[in-house]
N, C-alpha and C positions, 0 to 999 in steps of 0.2 A: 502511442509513443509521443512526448512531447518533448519539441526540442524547442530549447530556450538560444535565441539569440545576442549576443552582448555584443554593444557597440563601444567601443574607448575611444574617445576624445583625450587626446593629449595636445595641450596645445600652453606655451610658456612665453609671457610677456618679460624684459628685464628691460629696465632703462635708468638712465643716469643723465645729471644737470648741474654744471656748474659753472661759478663765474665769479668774476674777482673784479673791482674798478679799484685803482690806484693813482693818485695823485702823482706826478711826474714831476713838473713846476708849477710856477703860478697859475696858469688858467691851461696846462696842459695834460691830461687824462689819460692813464691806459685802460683799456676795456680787453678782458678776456675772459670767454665763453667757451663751454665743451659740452656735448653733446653725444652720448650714446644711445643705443636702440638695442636690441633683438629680440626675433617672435621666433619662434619655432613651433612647427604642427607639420605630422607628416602627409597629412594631405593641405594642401596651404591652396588657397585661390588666389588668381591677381589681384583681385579686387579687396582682398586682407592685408595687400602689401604696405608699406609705407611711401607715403612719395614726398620727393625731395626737391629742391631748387628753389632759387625765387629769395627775395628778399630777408624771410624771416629762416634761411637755413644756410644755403649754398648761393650768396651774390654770385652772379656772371653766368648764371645757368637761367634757364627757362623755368617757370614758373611749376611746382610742381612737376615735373616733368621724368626723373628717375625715381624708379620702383627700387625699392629697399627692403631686403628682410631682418639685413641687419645694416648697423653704421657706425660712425667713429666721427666727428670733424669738431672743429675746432673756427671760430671764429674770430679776429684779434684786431684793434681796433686802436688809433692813436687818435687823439680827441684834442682840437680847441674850441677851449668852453668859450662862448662871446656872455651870455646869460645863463642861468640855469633853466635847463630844457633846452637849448640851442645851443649845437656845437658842428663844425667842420669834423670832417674824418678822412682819415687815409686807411683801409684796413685791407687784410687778407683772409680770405678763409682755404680753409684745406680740409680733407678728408677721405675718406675711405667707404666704399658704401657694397652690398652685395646684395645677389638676388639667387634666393637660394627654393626655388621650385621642383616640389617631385624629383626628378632625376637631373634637371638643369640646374649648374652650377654657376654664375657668373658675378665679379667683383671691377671695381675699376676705381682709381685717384681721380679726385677731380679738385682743381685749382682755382679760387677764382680774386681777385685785386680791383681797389678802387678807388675812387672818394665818392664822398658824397657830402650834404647840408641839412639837417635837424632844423626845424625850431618850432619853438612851442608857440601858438595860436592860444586865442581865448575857448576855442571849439575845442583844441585838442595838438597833438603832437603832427608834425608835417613833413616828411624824408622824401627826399631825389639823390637816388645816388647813381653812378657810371660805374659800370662794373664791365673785366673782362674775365670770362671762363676760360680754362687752361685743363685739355683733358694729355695729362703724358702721352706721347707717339705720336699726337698730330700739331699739327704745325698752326701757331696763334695768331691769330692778325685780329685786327678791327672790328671786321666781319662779325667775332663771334661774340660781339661787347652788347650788353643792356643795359637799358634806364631801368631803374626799381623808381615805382612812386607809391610812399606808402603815406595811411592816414591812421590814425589812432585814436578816438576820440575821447573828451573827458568828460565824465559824467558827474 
């Protein structure tokens, strides 16, 4: 007797990106970016997750640091332009994110506000921004503020 084994993999990528920059006045810029995800697989690893934080997602969180299986945020940014490729920022981001494992279910908001300085270099693009994370139900101070320093190069 032969018995034939099948294995199904089901596993579903979705994601979406978008973003808008708008002229406001003279040398002044609005920037807004969004950002969704979702994976779904019923047997899912952590190491398939997504991770979040850090300068190029969630300002004011830790680098990479939250697992994601799905997400939602939102990025918004008020810009003075001094050159082009060099501008001051005051922005916000927000979001929504979950971790959605075998039988564990978990979701949470995360908050994060700042400034920061842009400018463009002969090498390439050069950010320091101050950022503070804001998770709802705990209480915000100083404490939980980061430097982002990022670099970009141009080739």
């Amino acid at each position: 007797m032969c018995r034939h084994i099948l294995f199904r993999i089901l596993m579903a990528l979705v994601f979406s990106t978008a973003a808008l920059i708008r002229p406001v006045f003279k040398r002044w810029v609005a920037f807004l970016r969004t950002h969704a995800w979702w994976l779904y697989s019923p047997q899912l690893l952590m190491s398939e997750t997504r991770r979040l934080g850090g300068l190029h997602s969630l300002r004011g969180v830790d680098e990479e640091s939250l697992y994601a299986t799905w997400f939602a945020y939102a990025n918004s940014e008020i810009r003075y332009v001094f050159d082009p490729g060099s501008w001051f920022q005051l922005f916000v981001d927000a979001g929504r994110f979950g971790l959605d494992l075998n039988q564990s279910k978990r979701s949470q908001w995360q908050l994060g506000m700042g400034a920061g300085l842009t400018f463009l270099t002969p090498a390439g693009s050069f950010s320091v921004l101050y950022a503070l994370g804001i998770v709802p139900g705990e209480a915000a101070g100083f404490g939980q503020s980061k430097i982002h320093i990022g670099y970009q190069a141009r080739w």
